[in-house]
C-alpha positions in Angstrom: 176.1 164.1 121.2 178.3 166.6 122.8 175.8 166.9 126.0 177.8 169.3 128.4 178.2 171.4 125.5 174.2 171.2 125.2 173.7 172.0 129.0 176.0 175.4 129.0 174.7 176.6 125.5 171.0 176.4 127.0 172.0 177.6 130.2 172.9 180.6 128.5 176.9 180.5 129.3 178.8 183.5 129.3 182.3 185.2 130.6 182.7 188.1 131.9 186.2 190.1 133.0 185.7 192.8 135.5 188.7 193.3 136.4 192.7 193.0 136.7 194.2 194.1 140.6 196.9 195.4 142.0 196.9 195.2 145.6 199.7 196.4 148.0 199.5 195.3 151.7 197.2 195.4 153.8 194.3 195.0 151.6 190.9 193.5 151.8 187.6 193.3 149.9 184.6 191.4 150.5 183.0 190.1 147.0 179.1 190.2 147.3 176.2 187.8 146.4 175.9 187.7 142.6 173.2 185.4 141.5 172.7 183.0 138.6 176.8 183.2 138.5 180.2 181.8 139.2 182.9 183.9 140.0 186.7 182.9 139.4 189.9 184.7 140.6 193.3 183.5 139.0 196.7 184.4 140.9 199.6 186.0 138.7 202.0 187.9 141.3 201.9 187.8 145.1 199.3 185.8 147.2 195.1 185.7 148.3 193.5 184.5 151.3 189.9 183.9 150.3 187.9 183.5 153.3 184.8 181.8 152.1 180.6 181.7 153.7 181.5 178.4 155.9 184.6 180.9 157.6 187.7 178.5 155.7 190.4 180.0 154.4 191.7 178.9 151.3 195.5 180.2 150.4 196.3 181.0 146.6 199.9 181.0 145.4 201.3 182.5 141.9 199.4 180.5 139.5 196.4 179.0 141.6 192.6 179.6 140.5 189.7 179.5 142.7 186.2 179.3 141.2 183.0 180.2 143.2 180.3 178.2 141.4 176.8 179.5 142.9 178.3 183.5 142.9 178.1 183.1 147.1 179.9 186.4 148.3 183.8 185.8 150.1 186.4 188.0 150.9 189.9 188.4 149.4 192.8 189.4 151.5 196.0 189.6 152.2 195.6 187.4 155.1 193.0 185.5 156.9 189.9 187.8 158.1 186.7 187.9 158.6 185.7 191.2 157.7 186.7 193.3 154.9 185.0 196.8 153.2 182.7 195.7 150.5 183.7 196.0 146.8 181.6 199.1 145.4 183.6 200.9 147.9 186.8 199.6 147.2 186.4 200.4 143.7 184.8 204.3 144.7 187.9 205.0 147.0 190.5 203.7 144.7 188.3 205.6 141.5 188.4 202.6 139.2 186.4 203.4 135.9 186.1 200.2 135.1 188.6 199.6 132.6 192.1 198.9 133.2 193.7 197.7 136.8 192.3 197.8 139.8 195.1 199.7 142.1 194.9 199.7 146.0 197.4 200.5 148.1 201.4 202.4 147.0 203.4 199.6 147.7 206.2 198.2 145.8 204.4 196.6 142.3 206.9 193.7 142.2 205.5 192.7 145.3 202.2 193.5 145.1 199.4 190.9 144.6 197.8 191.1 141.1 194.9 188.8 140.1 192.7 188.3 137.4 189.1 188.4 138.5 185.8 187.2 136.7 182.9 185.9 136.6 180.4 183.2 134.4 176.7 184.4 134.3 174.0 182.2 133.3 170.7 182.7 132.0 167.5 183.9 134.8 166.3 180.5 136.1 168.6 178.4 135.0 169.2 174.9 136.3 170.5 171.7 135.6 172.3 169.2 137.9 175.6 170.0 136.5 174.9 173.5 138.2 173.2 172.2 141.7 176.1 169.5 142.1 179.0 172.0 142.3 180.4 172.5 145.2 181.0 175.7 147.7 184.5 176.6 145.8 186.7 174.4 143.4 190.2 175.3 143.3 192.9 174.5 140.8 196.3 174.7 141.9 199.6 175.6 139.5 200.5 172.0 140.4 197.3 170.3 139.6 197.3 172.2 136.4 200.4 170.1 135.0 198.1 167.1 134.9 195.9 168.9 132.7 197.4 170.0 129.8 194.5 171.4 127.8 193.5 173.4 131.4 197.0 174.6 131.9 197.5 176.1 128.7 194.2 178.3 129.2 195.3 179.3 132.2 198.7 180.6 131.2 197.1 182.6 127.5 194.6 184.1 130.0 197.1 185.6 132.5 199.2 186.3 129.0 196.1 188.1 127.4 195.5 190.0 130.7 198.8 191.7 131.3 199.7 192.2 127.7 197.5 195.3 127.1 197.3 194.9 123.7 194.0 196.0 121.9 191.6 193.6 122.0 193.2 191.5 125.3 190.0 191.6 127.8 187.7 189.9 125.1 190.3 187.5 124.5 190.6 186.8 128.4 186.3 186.1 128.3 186.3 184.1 126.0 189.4 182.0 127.0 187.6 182.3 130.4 184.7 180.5 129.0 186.6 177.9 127.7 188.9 177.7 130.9 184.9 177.1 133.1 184.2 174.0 130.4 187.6 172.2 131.2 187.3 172.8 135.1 183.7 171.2 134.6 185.0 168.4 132.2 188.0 168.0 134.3 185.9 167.4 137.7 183.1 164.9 136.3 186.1 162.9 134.2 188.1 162.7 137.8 185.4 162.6 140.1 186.3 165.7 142.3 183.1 167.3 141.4 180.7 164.5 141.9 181.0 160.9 141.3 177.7 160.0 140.5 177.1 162.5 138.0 180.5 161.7 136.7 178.9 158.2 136.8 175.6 159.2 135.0 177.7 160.5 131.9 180.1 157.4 131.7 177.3 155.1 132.4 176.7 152.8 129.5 173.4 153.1 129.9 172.5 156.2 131.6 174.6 158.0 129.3 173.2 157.1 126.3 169.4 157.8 128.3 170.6 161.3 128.4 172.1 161.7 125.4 168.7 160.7 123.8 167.0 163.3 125.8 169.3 166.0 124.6 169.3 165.2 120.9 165.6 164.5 120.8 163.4 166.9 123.6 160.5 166.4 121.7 160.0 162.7 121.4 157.1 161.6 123.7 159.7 159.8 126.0 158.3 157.8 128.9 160.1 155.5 131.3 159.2 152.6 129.1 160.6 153.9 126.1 163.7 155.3 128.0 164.4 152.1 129.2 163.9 149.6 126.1 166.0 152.4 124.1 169.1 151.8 126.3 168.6 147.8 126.9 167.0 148.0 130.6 164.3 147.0 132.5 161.5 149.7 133.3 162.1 149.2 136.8 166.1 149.1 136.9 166.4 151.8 134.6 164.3 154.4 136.7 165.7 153.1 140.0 169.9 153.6 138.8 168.7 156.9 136.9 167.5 158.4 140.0 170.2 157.3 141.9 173.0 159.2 139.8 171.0 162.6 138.7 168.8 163.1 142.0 165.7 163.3 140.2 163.4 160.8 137.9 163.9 160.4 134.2 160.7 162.2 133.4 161.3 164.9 136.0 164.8 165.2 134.7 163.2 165.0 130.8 160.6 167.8 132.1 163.1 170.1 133.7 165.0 170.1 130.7 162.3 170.9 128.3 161.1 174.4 130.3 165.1 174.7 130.1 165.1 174.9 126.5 161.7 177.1 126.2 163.5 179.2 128.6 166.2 179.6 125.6 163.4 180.1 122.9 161.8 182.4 124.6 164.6 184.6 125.9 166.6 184.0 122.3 163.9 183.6 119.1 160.2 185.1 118.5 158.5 182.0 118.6 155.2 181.9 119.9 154.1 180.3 122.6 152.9 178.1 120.6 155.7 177.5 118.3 157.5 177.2 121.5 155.2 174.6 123.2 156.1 172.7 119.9 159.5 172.5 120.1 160.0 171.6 123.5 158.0 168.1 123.4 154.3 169.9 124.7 151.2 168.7 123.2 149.2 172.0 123.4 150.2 175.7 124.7 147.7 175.0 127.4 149.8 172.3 128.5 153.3 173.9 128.0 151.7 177.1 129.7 150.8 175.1 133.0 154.0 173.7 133.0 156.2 176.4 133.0 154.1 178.2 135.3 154.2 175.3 137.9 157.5 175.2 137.5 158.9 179.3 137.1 156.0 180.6 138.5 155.1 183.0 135.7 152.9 182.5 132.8 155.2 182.3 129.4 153.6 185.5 127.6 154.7 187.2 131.2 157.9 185.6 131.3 158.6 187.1 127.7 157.1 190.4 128.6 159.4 190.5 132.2 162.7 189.8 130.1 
């Protein structure tokens, strides 16, 4: 079972372009808070200081990529600062509509920085490990990119899509952009630049195939026990390595990513809470209600009524 591709289609995935810039010297913007999202900015022309919460400054050359995973706000420049005018009134002053490119500044346009910026949203309480175990900023370099092939190729169609203004381009960018978030996420677990042990927890003969039984069967009544004999382990073993490469417990982990997926059902389907309870492994609603409430601090029926 493809399990990644399990985690981002329950998390509720999606791109999102917002806009292409075109910034003459000096320019600066500072990029606010945006929650349950990751932001990206890709480098075509010219060059990007992003000055990020911890006060580094990261440098970004003609065909670099920086991704903010948690959506944590940072400023882009066009050298190293600490403050800069917030976005909304960048975009009021320079009267962008919101479609098109993002002009600031009458400099020369061949030496002018231009950027493709976007973001990833995911759904309203979304979680997973995948998620938590990202770190403050991953950034891709056009030199890094040549050991990527698959990665690479994205990368060039998107900044091809974006400057082709052709009918149709910006949806091509988001969802090449969605694609492009997948093989930054496969491409850190597979080389450990992300996290090794959850790199670990997917390779691991045993762990691995723990999960993937999780994520192709929620609803069987899984307990450590079971887990464990299913994958060739001892109870105690099993639970002890399991925690060590996820952070959490197999049935914490197995719990978690039930009220995930009645997240989905209930944002996505009109199942009833019972139907709902159902299909995410709960052996009553009054059991599947408590649950989710522990956990989101809101009833279901409320939940469904808020969204």
């Amino acid at each position: 079972m493809d399990i990644l591709n399990d985690i981002l289609d329950t998390l509720d995935m999606k791109g999102s372009l917002y806009f292409r810039t075109d910034f003459s010297a000096p320019w600066s913007v500072t990029v606010p808070d945006l929650a349950q999202a990751a932001r990206f900015h890709l480098v075509v022309q010219g060059r990007c200081h992003v000055t990020i919460e911890s006060g580094e400054s990261i440098v970004l050359n003609p065909g670099d990529l920086i991704l903010i995973p948690h959506g944590t706000s940072h400023i882009l420049s066009d050298a190293p600062t600490n403050e800069a005018p917030p976005l909304e009134m960048v975009l009021e002053q320079a009267g962008y509509g919101g479609t098109g490119v993002l002009i600031v500044g009458e400099g020369d346009a061949n030496a002018s920085t231009q950027m493709v910026c976007g973001h990833f949203t995911f759904r309203d309480r979304a979680d997973h490990p995948v998620l938590r175990t990202l770190p403050d900023h991953i950034v891709t370099t056009a030199s890094a990119r040549a050991k990527n092939p698959w990665l690479d190729d994205i990368i060039r169609l998107i900044g091809r899509q974006m400057f082709a203004d052709q009918l149709g381009s910006a949806a091509a960018v988001t969802r090449l952009s969605e694609v492009m978030f997948i093989e930054l996420l496969r491409a850190g677990i597979e080389n450990g630049a992300l996290s090794k042990t959850l790199m670990q927890a997917f390779a691991d003969e045993h762990i691995g195939r723990a999960l993937e039984q999780i994520h192709a069967r929620p609803t069987e009544p899984w307990t450590v026990e079971s887990l464990a004999r299913e994958v060739g382990m001892s109870r105690s073993r099993f639970a002890d390595r399991f925690k060590e490469l996820l952070g959490i417990g197999p049935m914490s982990y197995l719990s978690d990513w039930r009220l995930q997926k009645a997240l989905s059902l209930l944002d996505d389907s009109r199942c009833s809470v019972q139907q709902v309870a159902n299909q995410t492994g709960y052996q009553s609603p009054a059991a599947f209600t408590r649950a989710f409430a522990g956990k989101f601090g809101i009833a279901p029926t409320k939940y469904r009524q808020h969204a």
